[in-house]
C-alpha positions in Angstrom: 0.0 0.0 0.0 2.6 2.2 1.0 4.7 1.1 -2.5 1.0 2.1 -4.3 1.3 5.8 -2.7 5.3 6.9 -3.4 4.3 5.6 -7.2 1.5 8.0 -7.3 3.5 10.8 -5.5 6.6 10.0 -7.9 4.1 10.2 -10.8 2.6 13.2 -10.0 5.7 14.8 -9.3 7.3 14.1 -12.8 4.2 15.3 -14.6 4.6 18.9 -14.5 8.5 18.2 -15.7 6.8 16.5 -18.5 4.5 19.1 -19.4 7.3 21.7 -18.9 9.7 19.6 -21.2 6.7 19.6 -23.8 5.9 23.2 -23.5 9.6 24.5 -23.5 10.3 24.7 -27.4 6.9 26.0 -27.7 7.5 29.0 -25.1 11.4 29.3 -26.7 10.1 29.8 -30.3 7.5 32.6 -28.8 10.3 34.4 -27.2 12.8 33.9 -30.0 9.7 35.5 -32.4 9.3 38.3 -29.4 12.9 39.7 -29.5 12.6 39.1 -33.3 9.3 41.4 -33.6 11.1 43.8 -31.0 14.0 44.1 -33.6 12.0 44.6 -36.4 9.7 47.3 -34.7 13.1 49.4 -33.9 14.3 49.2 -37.2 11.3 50.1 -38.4 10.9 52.9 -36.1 14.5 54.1 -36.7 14.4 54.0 -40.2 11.2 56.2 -40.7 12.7 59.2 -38.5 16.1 58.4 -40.7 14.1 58.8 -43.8 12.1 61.7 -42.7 15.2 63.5 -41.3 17.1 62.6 -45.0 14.0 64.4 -46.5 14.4 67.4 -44.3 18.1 67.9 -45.0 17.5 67.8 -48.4 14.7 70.6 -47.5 17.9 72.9 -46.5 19.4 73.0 -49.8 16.5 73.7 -51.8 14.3 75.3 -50.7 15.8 76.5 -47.6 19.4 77.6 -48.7 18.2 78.6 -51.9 15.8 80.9 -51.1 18.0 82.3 -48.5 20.8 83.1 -50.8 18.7 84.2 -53.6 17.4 86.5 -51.5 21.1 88.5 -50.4 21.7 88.8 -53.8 20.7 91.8 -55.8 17.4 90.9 -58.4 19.2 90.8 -61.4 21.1 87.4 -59.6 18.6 85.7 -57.7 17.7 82.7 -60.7 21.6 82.1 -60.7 22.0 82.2 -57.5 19.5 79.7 -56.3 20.3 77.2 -59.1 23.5 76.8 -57.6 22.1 75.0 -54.8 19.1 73.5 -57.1 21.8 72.0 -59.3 24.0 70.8 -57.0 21.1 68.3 -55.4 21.7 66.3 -59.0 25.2 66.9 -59.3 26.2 65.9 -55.9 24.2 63.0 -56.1 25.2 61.4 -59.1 28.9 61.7 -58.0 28.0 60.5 -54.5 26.6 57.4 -56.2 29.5 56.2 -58.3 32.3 57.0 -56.4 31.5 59.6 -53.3 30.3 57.3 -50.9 32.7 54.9 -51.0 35.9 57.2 -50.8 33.7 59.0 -47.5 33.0 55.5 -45.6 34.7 52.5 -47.7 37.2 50.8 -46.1 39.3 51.6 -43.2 42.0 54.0 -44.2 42.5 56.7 -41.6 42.7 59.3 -44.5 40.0 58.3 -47.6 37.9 55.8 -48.4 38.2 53.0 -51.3 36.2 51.9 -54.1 34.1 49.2 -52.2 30.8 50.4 -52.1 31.5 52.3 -55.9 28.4 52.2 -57.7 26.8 51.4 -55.1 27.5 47.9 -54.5 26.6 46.0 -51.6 24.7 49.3 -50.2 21.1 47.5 -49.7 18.3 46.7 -47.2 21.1 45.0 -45.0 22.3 47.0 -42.0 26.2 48.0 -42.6 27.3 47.2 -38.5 30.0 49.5 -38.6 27.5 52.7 -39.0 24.3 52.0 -38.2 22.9 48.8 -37.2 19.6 49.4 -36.8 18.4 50.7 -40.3 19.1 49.9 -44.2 22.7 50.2 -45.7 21.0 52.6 -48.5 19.2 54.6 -45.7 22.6 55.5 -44.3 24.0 56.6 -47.6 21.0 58.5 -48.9 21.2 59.9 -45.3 25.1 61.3 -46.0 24.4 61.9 -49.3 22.2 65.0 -48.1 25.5 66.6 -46.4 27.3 65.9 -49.4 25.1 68.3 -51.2 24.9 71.4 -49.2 28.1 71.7 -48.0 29.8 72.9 -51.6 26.4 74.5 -52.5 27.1 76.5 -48.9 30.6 78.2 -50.4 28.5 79.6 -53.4 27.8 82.5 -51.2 30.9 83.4 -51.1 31.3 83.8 -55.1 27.8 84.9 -55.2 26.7 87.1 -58.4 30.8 86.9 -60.2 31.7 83.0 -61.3 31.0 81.2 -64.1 28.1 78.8 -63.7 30.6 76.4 -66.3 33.3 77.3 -63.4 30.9 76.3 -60.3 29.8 72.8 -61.9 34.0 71.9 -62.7 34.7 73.5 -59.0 31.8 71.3 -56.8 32.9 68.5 -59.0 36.7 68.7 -58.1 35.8 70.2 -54.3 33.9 67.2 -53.6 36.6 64.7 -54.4 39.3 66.6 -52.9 38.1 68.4 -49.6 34.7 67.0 -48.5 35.2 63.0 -49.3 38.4 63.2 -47.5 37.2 64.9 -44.7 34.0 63.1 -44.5 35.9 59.8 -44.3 38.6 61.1 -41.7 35.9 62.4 -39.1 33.0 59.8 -39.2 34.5 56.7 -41.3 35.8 53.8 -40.3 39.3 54.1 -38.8 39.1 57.8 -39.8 42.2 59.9 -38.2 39.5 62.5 -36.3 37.5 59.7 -35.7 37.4 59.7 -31.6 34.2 56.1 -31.6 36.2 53.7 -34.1 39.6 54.5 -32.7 41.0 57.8 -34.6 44.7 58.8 -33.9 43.3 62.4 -33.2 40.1 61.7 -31.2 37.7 64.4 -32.2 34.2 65.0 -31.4 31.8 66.1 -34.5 28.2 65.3 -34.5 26.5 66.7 -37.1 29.1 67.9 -39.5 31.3 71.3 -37.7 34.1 70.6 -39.0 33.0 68.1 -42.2 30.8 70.4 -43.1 30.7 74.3 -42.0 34.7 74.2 -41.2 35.6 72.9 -44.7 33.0 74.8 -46.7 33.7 78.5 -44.7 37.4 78.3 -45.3 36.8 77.2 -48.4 34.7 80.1 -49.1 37.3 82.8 -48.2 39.8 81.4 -50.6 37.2 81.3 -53.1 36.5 85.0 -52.5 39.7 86.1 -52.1 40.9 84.6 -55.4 38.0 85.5 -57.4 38.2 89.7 -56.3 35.6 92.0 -55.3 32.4 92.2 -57.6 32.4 95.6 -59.9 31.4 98.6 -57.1 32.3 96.7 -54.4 32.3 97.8 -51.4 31.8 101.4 -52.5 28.5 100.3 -55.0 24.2 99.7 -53.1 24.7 95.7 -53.0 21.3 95.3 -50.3 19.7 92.2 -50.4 16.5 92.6 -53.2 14.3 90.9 -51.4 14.6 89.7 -47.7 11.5 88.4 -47.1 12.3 85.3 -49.4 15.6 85.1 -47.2 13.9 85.0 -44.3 11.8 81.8 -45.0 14.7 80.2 -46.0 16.3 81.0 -43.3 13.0 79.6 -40.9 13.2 76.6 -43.0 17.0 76.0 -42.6 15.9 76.2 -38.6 13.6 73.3 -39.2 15.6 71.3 -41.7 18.2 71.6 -39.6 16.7 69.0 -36.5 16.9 66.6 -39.5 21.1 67.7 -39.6 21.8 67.5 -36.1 19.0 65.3 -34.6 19.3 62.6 -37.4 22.7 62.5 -36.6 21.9 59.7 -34.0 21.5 57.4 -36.8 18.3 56.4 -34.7 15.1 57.4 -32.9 16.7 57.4 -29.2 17.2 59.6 -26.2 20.5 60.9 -28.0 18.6 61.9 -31.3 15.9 63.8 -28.5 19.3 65.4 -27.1 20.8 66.7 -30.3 17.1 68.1 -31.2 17.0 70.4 -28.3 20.6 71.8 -28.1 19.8 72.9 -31.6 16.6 74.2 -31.2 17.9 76.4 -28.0 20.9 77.1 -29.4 19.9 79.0 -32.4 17.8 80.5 -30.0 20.0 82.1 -28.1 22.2 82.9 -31.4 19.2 85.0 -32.9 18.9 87.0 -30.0 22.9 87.7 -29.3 23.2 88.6 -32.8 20.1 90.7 -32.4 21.0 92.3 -29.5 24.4 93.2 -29.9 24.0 94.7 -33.5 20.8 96.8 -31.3 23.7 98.2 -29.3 26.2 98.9 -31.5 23.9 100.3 -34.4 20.6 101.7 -32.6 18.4 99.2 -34.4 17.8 95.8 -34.4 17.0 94.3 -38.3 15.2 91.2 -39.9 18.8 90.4 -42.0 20.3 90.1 -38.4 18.3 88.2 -37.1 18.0 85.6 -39.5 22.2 85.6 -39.4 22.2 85.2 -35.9 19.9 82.2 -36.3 22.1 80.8 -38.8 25.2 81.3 -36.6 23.6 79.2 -34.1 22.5 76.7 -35.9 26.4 76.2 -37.8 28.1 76.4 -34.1 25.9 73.8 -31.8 26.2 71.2 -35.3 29.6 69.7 -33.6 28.3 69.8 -30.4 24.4 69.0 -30.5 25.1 65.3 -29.4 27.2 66.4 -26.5 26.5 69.0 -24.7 23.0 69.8 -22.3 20.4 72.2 -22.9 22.4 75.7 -20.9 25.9 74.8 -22.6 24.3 74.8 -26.0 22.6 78.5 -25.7 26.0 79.4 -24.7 27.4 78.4 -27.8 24.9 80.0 -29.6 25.1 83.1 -27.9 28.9 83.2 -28.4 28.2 82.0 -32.0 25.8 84.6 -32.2 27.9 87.8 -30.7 31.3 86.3 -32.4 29.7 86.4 -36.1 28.2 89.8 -35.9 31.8 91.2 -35.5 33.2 88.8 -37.8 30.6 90.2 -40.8 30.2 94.0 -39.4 34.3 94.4 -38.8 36.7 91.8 -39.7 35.4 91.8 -43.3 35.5 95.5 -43.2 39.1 95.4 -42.2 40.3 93.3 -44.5 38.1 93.8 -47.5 37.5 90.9 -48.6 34.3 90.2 -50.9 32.3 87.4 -49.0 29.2 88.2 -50.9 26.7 86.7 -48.7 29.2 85.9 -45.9 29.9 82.2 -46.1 32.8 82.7 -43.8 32.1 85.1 -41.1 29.2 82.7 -40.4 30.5 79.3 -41.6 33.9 79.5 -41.3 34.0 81.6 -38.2 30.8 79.6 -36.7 31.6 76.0 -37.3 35.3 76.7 -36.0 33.9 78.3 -32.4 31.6 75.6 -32.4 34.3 72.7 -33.1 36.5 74.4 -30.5 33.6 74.9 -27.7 32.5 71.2 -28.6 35.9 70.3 -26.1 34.7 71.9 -23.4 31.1 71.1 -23.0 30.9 67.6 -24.2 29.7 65.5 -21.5 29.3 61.6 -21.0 26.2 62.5 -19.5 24.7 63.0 -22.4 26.6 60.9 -25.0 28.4 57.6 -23.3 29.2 56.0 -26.3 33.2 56.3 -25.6 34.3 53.5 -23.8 37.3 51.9 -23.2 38.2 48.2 -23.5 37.0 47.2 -20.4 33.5 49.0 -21.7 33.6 51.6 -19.1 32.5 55.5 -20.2 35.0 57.3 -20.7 35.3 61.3 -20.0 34.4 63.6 -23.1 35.1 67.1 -22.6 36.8 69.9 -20.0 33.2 69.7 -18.3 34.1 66.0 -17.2 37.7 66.4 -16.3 39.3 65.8 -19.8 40.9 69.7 -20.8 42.9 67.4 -23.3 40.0 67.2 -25.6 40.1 70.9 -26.1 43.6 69.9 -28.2 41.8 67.5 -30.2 39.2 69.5 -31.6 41.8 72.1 -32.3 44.0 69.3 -33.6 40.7 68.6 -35.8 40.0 72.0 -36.7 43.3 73.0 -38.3 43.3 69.3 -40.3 39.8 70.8 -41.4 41.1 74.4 -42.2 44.5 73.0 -44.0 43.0 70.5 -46.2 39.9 73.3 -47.6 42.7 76.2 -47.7 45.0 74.4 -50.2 42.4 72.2 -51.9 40.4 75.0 -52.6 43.2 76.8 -54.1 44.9 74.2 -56.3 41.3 73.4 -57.5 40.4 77.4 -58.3 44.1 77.3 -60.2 43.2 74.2 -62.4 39.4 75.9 -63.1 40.7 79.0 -63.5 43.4 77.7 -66.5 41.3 75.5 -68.2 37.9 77.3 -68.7 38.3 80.3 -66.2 36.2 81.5 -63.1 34.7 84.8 -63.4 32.6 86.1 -65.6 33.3 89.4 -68.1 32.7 92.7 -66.8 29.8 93.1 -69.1 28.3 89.9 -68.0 28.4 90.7 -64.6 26.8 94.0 -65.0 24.4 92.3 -67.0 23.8 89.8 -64.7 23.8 86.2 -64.2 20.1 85.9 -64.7 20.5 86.8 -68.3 24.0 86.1 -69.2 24.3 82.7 -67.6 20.7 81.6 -68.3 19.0 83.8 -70.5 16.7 84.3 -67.7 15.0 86.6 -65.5 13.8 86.1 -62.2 11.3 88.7 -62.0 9.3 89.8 -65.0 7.1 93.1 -64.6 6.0 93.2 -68.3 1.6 93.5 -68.3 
């Protein structure tokens, strides 16, 4: 009897192990298709805000910088003016596809890319690992091809209303290749020198494109004007912007577009992308009003073509720094940005007269630099902890956290940046300028590039 009763006990012990053992690959294949749906749902996720913030840096090209530009410019320049940054969305791209991405982020040469991904190949609906994990290969791409266009159409401003448009297409073709592929590849590509996440010999911080982007293409932009000469009248000549009302919705656009820039630069829809969003926002903030308020001071009025400056000031400076630094550190860039650009446009280029035509430098150039620079001492691990050491500890990021070193890396950075678009730009201007010239005639240019580029006008009062 008492035999009968451990069976039974035994037995009804061992039956939940049985059902267990039954159910077990059941509940494992429900889990394994959880963490798979999970997976999915992020990609997903991270790959509409990468596609939507693709979208809106295309938005800052055209129609954001082009309005903006064709609005500093007097009338009889405002079509050839904004087709330079119209253009340069199919030039840029058709370049970026056969050879541009993959000299910015094939292989791992801390200097330039290789021909890996030339033509495109291999960049599909696969994640590439070593960028972004989480959305398609071609996402990525068609995501840097978007900086890839406005940087060179950004240095137009410079040689606004006096180049060829022949000279501009053979300059962005030869810029691309030379300064911003190289660059491009030596801050955020693999094994780039500058590049401080994938183990870059001079570890520095860029975001969103200070010193790829505004650094490279406001240097480049003083050669440019420089070397060209002043337009005919300058500075003695009325050159007011014809119509600033276009200017300033670009300008409010480039504020908008620009979340897409900095915010996107997450390469995901996370905390850090949220981060980069609000430095930017307050930054330019706080940009729009130091500009404002100090050109109130120093010239008794404050004016709509300031203000819209100061904005863009703001918005060039926090770029290297909108995924490191918190909210108050980011209007103090922009403010500095802000205050730092009025007297770089209102007195330095007054000192040294230099034509800057729509001042590609004293807000690119000048901006992107303090922003590069300022990037060392506010970047915090508290908002970006993605620099670890082998051990996977966070490591320190800027003079905020105890590392004053980093200051010498983004200078270290800078001057790579400043080097490489000072004599690129120049040997490329030298090889434009002997084979089918720069500038147009003086007759041309008192004509017009509306009409003597294009055979165009942009405004047409006829009944």
């Amino acid at each position: 009897m008492h035999l009968l009763t451990r069976i039974s006990a035994l037995a009804l012990l061992a039956a939940p192990a049985a059902v267990w053992a039954q159910a077990a690959p059941d509940i494992n294949a429900r889990l394994a298709a959880m963490e798979a749906a999970t997976k999915s749902a992020q990609s997903a996720g991270d790959n509409a805000w990468m596609l939507v913030c693709s979208a809106l840096v295309l938005m800052m090209t055209a129609p954001g910088l082009a309005l903006f530009y064709g609005g500093l410019v007097r009338r009889k320049n405002v079509l050839g003016t904004m087709m330079h940054s119209f253009i340069l969305m199919a030039v840029v791209t058709v370049i970026w596809a056969v050879v541009g991405y993959s000299l910015a982020f094939g292989g791992s040469s801390p200097y330039f890319g290789n021909f890996q991904f030339a033509f495109l190949d291999g960049v599909g609906a696969a994640p590439n690992a070593d960028y972004a994990a989480t959305i398609p290969h071609a996402t990525f791409m068609v995501y840097q091809l978007m900086f890839a266009i406005i940087t060179p159409a950004l240095i137009s401003g410079a040689f606004a209303e006096r180049m060829k448009f022949s000279a501009m297409l053979l300059f962005t073709v030869l810029w691309t290749l030379v300064v911003y592929f190289p660059m491009a590849h030596m801050v955020w590509g693999k094994g780039g020198l500058l590049n401080a996440f994938s183990g870059g010999r001079i570890p520095c911080f860029d975001f969103a494109g200070g010193t790829v982007v505004h650094v490279t293409s406001g240097v480049s932009a003083l050669v440019c004007a420089i070397y060209l000469g002043k337009r005919i009248g300058f500075p003695g000549s009325s050159m007011k912007p014809h119509n600033l009302v276009i200017s300033t919705l670009g300008a409010a656009m480039l504020w908008v577009g620009w979340f897409g820039f900095n915010a996107g630069s997450a390469l995901a829809a996370n905390g850090l992308a949220t981060s980069a969003f609000v430095a930017t926002h307050f930054g330019a903030a706080a940009a729009t009003l130091a500009w404002m308020a100090v050109e109130w001071v120093d010239s008794g009025r404050p004016s709509m073509l300031g203000a819209i400056s100061g904005c863009v000031a703001g918005l060039v400076a926090i770029t290297p720094a909108s995924g490191f630094v918190k909210p108050f550190p980011a209007m103090l860039i922009g403010a500095c940005a802000g205050a730092m650009c009025y007297f770089m446009v209102t007195r330095v280029k007054k000192k040294f007269r230099y034509d800057d035509a729509l001042d590609a430098f004293g807000i690119h150039g000048a901006g992107g630099t303090l922003g590069a620079l300022l990037t060392g001492v506010f970047a915090t691990n508290a908002i970006n902890g993605g620099l670890k050491d082998a051990a996977g500890k966070v490591q320190p990021l800027g003079l905020v956290d105890g590392h004053a070193g980093q200051i010498l890396n983004q200078l270290g950075g800078t001057a790579i940046a400043w080097g490489l678009a000072i004599l690129g730009t120049l040997a490329i201007l030298k090889i434009v300028d002997a084979t089918i010239g720069l500038r147009v005639t003086q007759q041309q240019e008192s004509d017009g590039l509306d009409l003597s580029m294009h055979n165009e006008e942009g405004y047409v009062f006829e009944n």
